[in-house]
VEXDREN-2710 file (C-alpha; in Angstrom, 1 decimal):
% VEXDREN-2710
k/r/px/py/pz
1/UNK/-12.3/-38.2/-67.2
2/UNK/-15.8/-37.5/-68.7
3/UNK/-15.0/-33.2/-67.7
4/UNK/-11.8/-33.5/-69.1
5/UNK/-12.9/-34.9/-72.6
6/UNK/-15.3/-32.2/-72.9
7/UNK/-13.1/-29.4/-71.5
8/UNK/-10.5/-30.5/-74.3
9/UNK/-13.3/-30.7/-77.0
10/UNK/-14.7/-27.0/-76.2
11/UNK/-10.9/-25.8/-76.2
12/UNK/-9.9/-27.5/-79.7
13/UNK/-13.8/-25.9/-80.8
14/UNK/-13.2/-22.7/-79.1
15/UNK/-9.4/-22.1/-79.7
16/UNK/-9.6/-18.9/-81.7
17/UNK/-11.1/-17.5/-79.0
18/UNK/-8.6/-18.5/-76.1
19/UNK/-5.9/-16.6/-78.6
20/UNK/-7.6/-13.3/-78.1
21/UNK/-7.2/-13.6/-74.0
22/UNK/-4.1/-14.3/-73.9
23/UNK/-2.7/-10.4/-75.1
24/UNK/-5.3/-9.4/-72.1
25/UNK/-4.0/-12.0/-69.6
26/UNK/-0.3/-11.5/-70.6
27/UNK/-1.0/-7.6/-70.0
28/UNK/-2.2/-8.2/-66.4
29/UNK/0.0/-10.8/-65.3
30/UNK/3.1/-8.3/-66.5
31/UNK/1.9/-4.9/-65.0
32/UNK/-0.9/-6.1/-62.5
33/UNK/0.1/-9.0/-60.9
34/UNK/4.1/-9.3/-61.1
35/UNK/4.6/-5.6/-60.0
36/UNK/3.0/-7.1/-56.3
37/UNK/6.1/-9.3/-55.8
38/UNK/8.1/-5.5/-55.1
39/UNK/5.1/-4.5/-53.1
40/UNK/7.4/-6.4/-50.2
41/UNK/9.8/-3.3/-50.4
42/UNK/6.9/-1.9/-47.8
43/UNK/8.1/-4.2/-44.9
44/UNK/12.1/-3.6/-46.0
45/UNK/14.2/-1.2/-45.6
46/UNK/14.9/-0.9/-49.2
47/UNK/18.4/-0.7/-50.7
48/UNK/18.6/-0.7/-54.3
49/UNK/22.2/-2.1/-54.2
50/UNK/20.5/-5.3/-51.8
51/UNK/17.4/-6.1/-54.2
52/UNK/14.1/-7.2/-52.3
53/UNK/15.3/-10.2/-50.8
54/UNK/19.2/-8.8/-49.3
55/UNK/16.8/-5.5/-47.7
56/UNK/16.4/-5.9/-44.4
57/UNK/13.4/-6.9/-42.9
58/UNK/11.1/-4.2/-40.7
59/UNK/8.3/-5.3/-40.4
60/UNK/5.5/-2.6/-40.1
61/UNK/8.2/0.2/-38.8
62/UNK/7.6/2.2/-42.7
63/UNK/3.4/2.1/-41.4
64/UNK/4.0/3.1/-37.9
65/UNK/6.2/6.5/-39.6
66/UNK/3.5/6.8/-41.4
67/UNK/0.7/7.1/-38.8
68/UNK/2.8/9.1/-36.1
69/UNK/4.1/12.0/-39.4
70/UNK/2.6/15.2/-38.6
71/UNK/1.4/14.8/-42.5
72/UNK/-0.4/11.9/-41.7
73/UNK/-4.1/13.5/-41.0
74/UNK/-2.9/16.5/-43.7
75/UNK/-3.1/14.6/-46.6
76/UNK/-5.7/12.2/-45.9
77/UNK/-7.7/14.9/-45.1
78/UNK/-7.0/16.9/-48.6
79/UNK/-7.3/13.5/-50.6
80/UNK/-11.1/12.3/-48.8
81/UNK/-12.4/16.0/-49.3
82/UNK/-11.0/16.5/-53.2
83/UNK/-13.1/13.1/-53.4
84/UNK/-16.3/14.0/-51.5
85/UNK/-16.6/17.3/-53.8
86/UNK/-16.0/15.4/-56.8
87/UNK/-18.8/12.8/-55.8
88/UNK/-21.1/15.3/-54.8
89/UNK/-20.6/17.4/-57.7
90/UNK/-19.2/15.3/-60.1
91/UNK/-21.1/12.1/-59.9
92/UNK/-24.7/13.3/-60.9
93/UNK/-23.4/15.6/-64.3
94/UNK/-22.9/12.2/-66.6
95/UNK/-26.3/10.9/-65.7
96/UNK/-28.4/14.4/-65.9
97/UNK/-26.3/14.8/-69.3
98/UNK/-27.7/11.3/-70.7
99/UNK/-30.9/11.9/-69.5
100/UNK/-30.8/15.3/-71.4
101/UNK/-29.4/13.9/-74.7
102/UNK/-31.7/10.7/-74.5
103/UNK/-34.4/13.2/-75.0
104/UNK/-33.2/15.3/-78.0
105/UNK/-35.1/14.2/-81.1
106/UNK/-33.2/15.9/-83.6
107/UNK/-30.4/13.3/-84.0
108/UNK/-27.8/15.6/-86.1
109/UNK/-27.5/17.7/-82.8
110/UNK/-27.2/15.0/-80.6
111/UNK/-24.4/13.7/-82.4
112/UNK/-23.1/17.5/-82.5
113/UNK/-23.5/18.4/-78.5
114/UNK/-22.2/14.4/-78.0
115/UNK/-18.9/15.5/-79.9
116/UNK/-18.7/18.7/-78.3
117/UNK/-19.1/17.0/-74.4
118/UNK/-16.5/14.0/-75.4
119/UNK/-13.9/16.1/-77.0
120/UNK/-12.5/17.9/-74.1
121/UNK/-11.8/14.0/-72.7
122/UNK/-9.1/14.2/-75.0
123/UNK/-6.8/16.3/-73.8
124/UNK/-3.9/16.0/-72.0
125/UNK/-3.9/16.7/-68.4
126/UNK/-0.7/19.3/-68.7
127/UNK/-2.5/20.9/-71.5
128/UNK/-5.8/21.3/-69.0
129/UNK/-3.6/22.9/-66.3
130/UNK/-1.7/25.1/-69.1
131/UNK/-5.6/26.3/-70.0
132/UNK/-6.5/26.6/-66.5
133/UNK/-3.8/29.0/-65.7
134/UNK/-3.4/31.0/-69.1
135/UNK/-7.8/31.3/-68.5
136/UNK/-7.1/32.4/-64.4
137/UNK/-4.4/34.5/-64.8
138/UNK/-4.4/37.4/-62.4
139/UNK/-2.8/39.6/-65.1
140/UNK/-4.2/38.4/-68.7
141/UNK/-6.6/35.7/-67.9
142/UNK/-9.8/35.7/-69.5
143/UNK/-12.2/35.8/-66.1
144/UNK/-9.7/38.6/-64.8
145/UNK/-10.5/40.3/-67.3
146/UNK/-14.0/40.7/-67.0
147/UNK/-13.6/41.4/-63.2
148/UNK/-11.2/44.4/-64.0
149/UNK/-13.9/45.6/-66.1
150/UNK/-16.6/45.3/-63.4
151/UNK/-14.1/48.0/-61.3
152/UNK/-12.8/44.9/-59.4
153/UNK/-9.2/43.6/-58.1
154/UNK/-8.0/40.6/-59.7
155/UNK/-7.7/37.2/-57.8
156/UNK/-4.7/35.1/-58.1
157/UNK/-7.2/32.1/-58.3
158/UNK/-4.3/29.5/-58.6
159/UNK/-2.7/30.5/-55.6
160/UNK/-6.1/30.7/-53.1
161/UNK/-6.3/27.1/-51.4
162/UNK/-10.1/27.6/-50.9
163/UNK/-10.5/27.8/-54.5
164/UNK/-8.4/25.0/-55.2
165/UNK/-10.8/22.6/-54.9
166/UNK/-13.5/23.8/-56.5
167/UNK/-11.3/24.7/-59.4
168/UNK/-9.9/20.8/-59.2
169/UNK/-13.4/19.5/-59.5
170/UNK/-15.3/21.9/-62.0
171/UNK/-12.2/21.3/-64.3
172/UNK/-12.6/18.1/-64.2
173/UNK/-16.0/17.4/-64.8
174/UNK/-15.8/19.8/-68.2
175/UNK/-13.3/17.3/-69.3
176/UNK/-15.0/14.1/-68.0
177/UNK/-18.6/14.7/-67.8
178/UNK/-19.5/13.7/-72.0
179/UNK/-17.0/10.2/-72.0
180/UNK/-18.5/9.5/-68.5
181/UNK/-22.6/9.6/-69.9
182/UNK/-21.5/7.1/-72.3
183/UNK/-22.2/4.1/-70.2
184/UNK/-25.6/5.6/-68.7
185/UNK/-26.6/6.7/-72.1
186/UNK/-26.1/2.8/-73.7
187/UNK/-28.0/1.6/-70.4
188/UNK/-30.6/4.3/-71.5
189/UNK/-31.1/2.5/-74.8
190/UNK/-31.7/-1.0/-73.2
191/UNK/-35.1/0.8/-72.3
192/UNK/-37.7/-0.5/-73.8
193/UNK/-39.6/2.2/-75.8
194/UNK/-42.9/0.8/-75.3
195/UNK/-43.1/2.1/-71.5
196/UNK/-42.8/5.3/-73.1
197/UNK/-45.4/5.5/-75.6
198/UNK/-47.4/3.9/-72.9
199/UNK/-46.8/6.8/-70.6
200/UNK/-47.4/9.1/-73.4
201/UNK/-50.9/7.5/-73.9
202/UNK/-51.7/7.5/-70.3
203/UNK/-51.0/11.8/-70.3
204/UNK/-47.4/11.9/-68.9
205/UNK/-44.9/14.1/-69.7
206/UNK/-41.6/14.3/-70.5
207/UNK/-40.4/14.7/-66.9
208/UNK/-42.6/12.3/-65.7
209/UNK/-41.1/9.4/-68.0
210/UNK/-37.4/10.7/-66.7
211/UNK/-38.6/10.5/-63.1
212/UNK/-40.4/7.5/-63.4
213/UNK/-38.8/5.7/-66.3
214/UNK/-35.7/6.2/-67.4
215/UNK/-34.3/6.8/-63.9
216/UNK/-35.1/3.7/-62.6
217/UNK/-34.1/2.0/-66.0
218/UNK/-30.8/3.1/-65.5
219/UNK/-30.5/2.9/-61.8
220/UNK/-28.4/-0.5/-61.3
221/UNK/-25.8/0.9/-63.8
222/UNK/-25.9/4.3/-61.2
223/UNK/-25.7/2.2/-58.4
224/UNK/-22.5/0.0/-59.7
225/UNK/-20.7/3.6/-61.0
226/UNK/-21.6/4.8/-57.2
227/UNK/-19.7/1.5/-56.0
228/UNK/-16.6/1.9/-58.4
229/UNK/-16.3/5.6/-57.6
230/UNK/-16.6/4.9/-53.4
231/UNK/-13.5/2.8/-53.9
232/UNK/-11.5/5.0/-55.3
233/UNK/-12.3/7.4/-51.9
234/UNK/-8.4/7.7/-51.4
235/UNK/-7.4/7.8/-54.7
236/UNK/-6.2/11.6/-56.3
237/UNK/-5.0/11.5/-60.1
238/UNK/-1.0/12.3/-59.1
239/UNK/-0.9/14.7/-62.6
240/UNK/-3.3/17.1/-62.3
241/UNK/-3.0/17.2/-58.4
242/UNK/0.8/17.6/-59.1
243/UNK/0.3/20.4/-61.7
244/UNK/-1.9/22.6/-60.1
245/UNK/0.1/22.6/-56.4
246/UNK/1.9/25.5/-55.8
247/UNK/3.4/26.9/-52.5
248/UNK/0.5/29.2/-51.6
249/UNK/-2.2/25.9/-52.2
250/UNK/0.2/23.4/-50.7
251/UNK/-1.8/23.0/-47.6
252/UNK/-4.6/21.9/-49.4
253/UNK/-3.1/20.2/-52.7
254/UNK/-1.2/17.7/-51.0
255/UNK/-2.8/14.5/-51.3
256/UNK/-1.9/11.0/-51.2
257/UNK/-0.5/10.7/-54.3
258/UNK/1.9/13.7/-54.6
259/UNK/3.3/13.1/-51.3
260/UNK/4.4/9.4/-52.3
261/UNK/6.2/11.0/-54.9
262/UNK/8.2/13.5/-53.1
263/UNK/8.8/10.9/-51.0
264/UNK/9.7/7.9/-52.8
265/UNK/11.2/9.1/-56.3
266/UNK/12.5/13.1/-54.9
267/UNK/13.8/11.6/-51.4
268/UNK/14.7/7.9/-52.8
269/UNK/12.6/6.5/-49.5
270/UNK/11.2/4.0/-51.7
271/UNK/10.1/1.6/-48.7
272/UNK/8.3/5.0/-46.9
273/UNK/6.3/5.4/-50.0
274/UNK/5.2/2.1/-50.9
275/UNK/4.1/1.9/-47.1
276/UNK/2.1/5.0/-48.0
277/UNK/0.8/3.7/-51.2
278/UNK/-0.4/0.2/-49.8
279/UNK/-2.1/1.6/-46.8
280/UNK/-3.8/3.7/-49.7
281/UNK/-5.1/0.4/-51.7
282/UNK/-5.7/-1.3/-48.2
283/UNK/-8.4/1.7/-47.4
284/UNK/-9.8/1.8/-51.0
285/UNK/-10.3/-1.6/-50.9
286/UNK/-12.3/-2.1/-47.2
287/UNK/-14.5/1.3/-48.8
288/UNK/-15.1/-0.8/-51.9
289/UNK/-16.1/-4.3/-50.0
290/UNK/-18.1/-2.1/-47.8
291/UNK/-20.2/-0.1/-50.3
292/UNK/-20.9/-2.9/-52.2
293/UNK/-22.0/-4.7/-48.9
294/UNK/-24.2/-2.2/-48.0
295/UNK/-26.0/-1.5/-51.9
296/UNK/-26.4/-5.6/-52.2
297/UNK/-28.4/-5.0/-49.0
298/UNK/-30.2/-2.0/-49.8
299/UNK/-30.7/-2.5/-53.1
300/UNK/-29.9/-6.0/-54.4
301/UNK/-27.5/-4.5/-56.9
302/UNK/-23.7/-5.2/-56.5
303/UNK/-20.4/-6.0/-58.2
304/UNK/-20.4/-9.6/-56.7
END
């Protein structure tokens, strides 16, 4: 009774506060948590004329398809490789870009080459594919340009798949790389700066304090990013992916996320690709549980 007085006495104290959640938790139980209901649809044969309920029941016979498709190992092999690069390549830019700025003294400049990095986060992804194909045109863009003048042939870069990748990735760490430092460069100011001036006293220098200071400052925040990123290891935006596919690149452009698509909204085999899409979340989350097992083990930092 004692708990319950109290609880009511915070919440009468506190109210004002509770009225700022609810937007938030009206927002998740709407487009997070109801939209699970229709996850169902998986294990039906779907009809839209039945509903989820009237659709028959078939248990995991939409998963089996799945497995035995001959696109099965296709796309999950396009949608865990675009991933790898992007880790491998991708994952360290944000952090070597906040160390860099973290060490610019002139302020005006910072501010400047912080604009400069975050503005390109701003644009739309069918504008970024428009710039990507007007720039790698094999007839007027910009890099086919310069090879011409070099005596070379132009390269129809949007149409090789072995360059589809790399294009996918590089393209998106321009436009990601300055919002993504934001969160290691606000961990970078929780250093304290006496450590520094205490290296700086002791005769070390500026890479030094990076290696042995601010790296290690900022390394639970790397760790947690690492964690997040790992369990999104089956996860391909479906825009950009989408954008830049085209019938010479299909082979290696087709990921998880385009095919669910073709199949569920261009086909109508809505119960195929919500099978598809779960077994996606399924895998995404065992990697996350996983990672995050493994770093609180490793390294005593973890989500939970």
């Amino acid at each position: 009774m004692k708990k319950r007085v109290n609880f009511k006495k915070r919440f009468l104290e506190t109210k004002s506060l509770y009225f700022f959640v609810i937007p938030g938790l009206v927002y998740y139980l709407v487009f997070k948590y109801w939209p699970i209901y229709g996850s169902q649809i998986a294990f039906r044969d779907y009809s839209p004329y039945l509903g989820f309920i009237e659709s028959p029941w078939v248990g995991l016979t939409n998963f089996r398809r799945f497995f035995e498709s001959p696109d099965f190992l296709l796309i999950l092999k396009n949608t865990i490789w675009i991933n790898v690069v992007n880790l491998i390549l991708g994952f360290p830019f944000p952090i070597i870009l906040a160390l860099l700025l973290n060490q610019l003294k002139n302020q005006h400049f910072k501010k400047v080459v912080q604009t400069v990095t975050y503005a390109p986060y701003f644009i739309s992804t069918v504008v970024l594919v428009g710039m990507l194909y007007t720039m790698l045109s094999p007839y007027s863009g910009v890099i086919n340009t310069v090879i011409k003048l070099g005596g070379g042939n132009p390269i129809h870069f949007m149409g090789k798949p072995r360059a589809y990748v790399i294009i996918y990735v590089l393209s998106g760490i321009w436009q990601t790389c300055g919002w993504s430092a934001i969160v290691y460069i606000a961990a970078l100011t929780s250093i304290s700066p006496d450590l520094h001036e205490s290296a700086i006293v002791d005769g070390a220098n500026r890479m030094q304090r990076i290696l042995h200071i601010d790296i290690p400052g900022i390394m639970p925040t790397i760790i947690t990013m690492l964690i997040l990123t790992a369990g999104q290891l089956l996860s391909v935006g479906f825009e950009k992916a989408y954008l830049m596919q085209n019938s010479m690149n299909l082979g290696v452009s087709e990921v998880i996320s385009t095919y669910t698509y073709k199949r569920g909204l261009v086909d109508g085999d809505f119960s195929y690709a919500s099978a598809v899409e779960m077994f996606q979340s399924g895998i995404n989350f065992l990697i996350l549980l996983t990672v995050n097992k493994i770093s609180k083990c490793v390294s005593e930092t973890s989500l939970w």
